[in-house]
KESEBA-786701 format. One record per residue (C-alpha): y, x, z. Coordinates in steps of 0.02 Angstrom, whole numbers, plus 50000, padded with zeros to 5 digits. Each point is the difference from the previous one (the first is absolute). Layout:
BEGIN
<c2 = Y | c1 = X | c3 = Z>
...
***
This chain:
BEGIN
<c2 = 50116 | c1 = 50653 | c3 = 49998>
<c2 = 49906 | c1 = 50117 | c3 = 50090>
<c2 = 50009 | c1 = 49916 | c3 = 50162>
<c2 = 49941 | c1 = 49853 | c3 = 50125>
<c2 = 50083 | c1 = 49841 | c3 = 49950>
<c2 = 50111 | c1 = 49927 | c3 = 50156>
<c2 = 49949 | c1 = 49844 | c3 = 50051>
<c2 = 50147 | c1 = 49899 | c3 = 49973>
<c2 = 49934 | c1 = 50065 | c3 = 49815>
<c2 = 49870 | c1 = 49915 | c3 = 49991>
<c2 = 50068 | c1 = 49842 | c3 = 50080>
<c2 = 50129 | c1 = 49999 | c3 = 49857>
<c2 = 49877 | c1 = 50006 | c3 = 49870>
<c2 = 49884 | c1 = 49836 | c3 = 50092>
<c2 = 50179 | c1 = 49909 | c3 = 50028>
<c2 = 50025 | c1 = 50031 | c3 = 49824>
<c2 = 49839 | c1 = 49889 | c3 = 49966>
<c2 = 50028 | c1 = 49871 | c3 = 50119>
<c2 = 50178 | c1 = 49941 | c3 = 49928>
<c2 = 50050 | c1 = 49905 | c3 = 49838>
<c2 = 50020 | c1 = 50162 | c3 = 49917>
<c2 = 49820 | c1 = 50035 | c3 = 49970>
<c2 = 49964 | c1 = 49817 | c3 = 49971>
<c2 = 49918 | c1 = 50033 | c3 = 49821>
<c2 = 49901 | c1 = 50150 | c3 = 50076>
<c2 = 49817 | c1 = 49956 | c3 = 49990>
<c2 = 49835 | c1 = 50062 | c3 = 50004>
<c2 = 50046 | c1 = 50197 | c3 = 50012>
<c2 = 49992 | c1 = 50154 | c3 = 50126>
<c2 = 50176 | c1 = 50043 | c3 = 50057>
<c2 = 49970 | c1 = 50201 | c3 = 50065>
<c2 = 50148 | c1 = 50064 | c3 = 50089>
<c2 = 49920 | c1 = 50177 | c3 = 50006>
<c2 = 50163 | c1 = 50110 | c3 = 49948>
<c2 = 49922 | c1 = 50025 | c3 = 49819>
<c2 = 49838 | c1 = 50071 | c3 = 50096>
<c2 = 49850 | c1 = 49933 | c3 = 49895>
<c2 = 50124 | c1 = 50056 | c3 = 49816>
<c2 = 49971 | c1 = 50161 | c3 = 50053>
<c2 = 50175 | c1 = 50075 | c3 = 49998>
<c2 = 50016 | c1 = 49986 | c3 = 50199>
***
């Protein structure tokens, strides 16, 4: 992305995990880096 993620971003991404949607997420790292740590950012 080549950028600093906006905050409402990143509040998304933990809203995401706190509703039913992610209720079979478990036990993982979530990274909402913009594809930083792939390499291609």
């Amino acid at each position: 992305m080549k950028r600093v993620a906006e905050p409402e971003e990143i509040a998304r991404v933990a809203m995401w995990l706190a509703s039913g949607e992610a209720s079979y997420i478990t036990g993982t790292t979530v990274l909402a880096d913009g594809g930083l740590l792939t390499g291609f950012a």
